[in-house]
C-alpha positions as CSV (number, residue, x, y, z in Angstrom):
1,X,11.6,5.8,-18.8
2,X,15.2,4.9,-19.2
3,X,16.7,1.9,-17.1
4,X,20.1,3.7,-16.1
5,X,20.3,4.6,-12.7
6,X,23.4,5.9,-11.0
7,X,22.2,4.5,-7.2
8,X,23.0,1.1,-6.9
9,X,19.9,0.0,-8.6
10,X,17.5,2.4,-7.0
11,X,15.6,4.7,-8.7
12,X,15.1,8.1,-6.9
13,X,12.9,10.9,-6.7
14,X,15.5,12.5,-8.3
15,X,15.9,10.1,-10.8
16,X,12.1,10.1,-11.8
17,X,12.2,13.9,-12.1
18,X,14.9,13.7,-14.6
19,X,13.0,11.1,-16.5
20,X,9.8,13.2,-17.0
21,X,12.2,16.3,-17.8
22,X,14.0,14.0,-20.3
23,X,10.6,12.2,-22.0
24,X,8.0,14.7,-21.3
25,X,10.0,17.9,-22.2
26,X,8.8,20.2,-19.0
27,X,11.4,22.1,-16.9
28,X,13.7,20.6,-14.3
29,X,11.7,22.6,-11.5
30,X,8.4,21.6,-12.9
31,X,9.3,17.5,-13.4
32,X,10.4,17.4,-9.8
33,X,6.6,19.3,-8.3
34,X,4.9,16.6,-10.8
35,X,7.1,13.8,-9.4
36,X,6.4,15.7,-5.6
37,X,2.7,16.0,-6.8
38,X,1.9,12.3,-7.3
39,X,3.6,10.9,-4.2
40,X,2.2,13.4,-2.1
41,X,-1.2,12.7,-3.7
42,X,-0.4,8.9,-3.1
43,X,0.3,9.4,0.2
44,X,-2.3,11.3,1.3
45,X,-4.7,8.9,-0.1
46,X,-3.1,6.1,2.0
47,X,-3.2,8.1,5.5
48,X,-6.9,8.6,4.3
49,X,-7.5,4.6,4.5
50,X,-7.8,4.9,0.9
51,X,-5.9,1.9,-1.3
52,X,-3.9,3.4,-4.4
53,X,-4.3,1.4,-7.6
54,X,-2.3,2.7,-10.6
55,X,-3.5,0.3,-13.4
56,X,-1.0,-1.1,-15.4
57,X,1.0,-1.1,-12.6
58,X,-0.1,-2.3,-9.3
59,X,-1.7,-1.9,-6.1
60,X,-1.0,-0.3,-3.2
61,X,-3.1,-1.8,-0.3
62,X,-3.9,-1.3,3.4
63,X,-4.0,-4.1,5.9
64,X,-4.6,-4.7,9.5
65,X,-2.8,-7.3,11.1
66,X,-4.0,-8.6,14.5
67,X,-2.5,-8.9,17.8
68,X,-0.6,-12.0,17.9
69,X,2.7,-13.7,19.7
70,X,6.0,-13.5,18.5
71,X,9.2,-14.8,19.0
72,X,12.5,-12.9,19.8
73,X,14.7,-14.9,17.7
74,X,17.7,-14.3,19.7
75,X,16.4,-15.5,22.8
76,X,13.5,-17.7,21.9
77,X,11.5,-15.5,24.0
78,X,7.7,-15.2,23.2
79,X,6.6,-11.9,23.2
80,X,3.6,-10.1,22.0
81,X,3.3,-8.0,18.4
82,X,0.8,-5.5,18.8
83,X,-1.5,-5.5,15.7
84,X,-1.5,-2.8,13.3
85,X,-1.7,-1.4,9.8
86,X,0.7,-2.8,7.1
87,X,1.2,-1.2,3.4
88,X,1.4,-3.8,0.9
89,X,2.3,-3.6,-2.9
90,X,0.6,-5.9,-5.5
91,X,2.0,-5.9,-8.4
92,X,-0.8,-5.7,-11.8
93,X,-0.4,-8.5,-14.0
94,X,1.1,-6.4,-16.6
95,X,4.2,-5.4,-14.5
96,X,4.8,-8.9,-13.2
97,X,4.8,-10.0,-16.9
98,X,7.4,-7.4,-18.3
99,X,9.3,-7.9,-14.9
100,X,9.6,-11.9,-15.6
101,X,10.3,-11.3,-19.2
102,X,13.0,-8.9,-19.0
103,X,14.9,-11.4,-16.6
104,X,14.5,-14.2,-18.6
105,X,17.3,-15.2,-20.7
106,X,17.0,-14.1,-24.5
C-alpha cells in the first residue's frame, strides 16, 4: 500500500479502502466491506477472548491487569485502579524491522 495519507499521518478506514480499490482492483463499495469485513472479524475475535495474530505483522493480545493502587497525580492522592482487561499490540519482527529501517537515515 502507498504511504500518502491526507490525515496528519493517520491512516483511515477510508484510506485502507482506497488502497485495496487502488492495488487489488475491486470496486470502491466492495474495498470498503473487505476493509469492514476484517476489522469486524478482528474485533469479534477479541470480544471472544481470542488474541488476533496477523503474521508478518503483529499481535494483538488480551491481558488482565490486577487490582492495584494508584496515584492521582494532581493531588498525590492514592486511590484504587480496579483491574481489568487491556488490548496490547506486539509488533512481529518483520514490521519492527521495516519500521526501524525506513527511519534510519540512507
Amino acid at each position: 500500500m502507498g504511504s500518502k495519507t491526507v490525515n496528519n499521518g493517520t491512516v483511515t478506514r477510508a484510506d485502507l479502502a482506497e488502497a485495496v480499490y487502488r492495488e487489488i482492483g475491486l470496486s470502491r463499495s466492495e474495498s470498503s466491506d473487505l476493509v469492514e469485513s476484517v476489522i469486524g472479524h478482528v474485533s469479534s475475535a477479541l470480544l471472544r477472548g481470542e488474541n488476533v495474530k496477523l503474521a508478518g505483522f503483529g499481535t494483538f493480545l488480551l491481558r488482565d491487569k490486577r487490582e492495584r493502587i494508584g496515584r492521582n497525580p494532581k493531588t498525590g492522592v492514592e486511590v484504587p485502579i480496579t483491574s481489568r482487561r487491556v488490548l496490547v499490540f506486539k509488533p512481529s519482527q518483520v514490521l519492527r524491522e521495516r519500521v526501524d529501517s525506513s527511519l534510519s537515515p540512507k
